[in-house]
Backbone as a printed PyTorch tensor [residue, N CA C, xyz], in Angstrom:
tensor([[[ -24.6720,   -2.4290, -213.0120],
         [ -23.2290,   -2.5950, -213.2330],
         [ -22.6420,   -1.4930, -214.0960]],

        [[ -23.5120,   -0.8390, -214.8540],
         [ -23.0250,   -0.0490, -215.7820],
         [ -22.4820,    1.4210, -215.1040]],

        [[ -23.5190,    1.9050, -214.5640],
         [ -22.8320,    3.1010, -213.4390],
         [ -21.8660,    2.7890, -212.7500]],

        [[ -21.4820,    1.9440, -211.8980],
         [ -20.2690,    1.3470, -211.3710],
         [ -19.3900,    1.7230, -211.7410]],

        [[ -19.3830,    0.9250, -212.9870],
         [ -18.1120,    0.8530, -213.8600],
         [ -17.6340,    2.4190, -214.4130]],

        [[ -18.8530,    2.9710, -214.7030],
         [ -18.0540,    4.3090, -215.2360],
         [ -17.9190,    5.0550, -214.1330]],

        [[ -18.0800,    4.6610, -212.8920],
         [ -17.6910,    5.7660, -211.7370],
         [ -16.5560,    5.3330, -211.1330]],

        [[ -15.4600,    4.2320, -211.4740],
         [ -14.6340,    3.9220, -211.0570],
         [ -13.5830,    4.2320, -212.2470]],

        [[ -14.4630,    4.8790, -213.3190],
         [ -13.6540,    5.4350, -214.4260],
         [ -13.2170,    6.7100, -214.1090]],

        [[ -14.1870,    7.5290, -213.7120],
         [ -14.4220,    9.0100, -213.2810],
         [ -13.7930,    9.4560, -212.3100]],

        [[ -13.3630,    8.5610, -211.0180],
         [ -12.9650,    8.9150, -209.8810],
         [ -11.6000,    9.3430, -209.9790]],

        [[ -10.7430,    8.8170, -210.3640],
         [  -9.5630,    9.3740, -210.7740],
         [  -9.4640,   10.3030, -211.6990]],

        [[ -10.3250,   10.4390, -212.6130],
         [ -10.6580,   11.7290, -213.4530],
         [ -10.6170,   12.6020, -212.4300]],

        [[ -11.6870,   12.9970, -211.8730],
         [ -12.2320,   14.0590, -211.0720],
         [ -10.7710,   14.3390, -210.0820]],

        [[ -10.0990,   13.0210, -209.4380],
         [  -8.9420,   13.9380, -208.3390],
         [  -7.9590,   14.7580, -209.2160]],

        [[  -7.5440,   13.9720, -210.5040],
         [  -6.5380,   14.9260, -211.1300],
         [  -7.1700,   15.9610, -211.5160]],

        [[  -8.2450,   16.2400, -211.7960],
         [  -8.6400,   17.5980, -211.7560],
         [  -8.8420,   18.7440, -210.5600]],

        [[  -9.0350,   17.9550, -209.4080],
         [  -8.9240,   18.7310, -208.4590],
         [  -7.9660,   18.9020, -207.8710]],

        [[  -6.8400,   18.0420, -209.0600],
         [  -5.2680,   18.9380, -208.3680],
         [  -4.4710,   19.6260, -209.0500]],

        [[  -4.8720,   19.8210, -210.2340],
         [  -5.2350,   20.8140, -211.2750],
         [  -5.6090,   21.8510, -210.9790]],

        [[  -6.9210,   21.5110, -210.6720],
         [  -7.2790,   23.1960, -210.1040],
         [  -6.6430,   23.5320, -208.5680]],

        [[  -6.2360,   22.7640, -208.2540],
         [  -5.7180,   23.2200, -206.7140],
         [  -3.9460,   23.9050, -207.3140]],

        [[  -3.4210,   23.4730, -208.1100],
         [  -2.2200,   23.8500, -208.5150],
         [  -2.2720,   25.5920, -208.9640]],

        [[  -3.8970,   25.7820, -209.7820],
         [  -3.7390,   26.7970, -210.4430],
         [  -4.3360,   27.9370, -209.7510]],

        [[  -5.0510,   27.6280, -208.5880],
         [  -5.2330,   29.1650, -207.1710],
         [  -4.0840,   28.7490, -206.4970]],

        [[  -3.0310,   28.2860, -206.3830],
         [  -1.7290,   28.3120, -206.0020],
         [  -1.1250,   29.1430, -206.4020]],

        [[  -1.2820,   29.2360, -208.0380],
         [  -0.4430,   30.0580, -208.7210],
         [  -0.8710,   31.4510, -208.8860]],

        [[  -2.2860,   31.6240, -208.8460],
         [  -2.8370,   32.7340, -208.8290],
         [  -2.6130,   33.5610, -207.4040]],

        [[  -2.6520,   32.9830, -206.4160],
         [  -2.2420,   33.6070, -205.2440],
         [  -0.9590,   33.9140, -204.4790]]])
């Protein structure tokens, strides 16, 4: 249960970061 839980913590971590970084080779290019 314990992994679970922190991967349903993480998952939304991880997309705003990958739209983060998707924002910032936007800007670079």
């Amino acid at each position: 249960g314990d992994g679970g839980e922190r991967w349903v913590t993480v998952q939304p971590l991880s997309d705003a970061i990958l739209v983060l970084l998707a924002d910032q080779t936007e800007m670079l290019r």
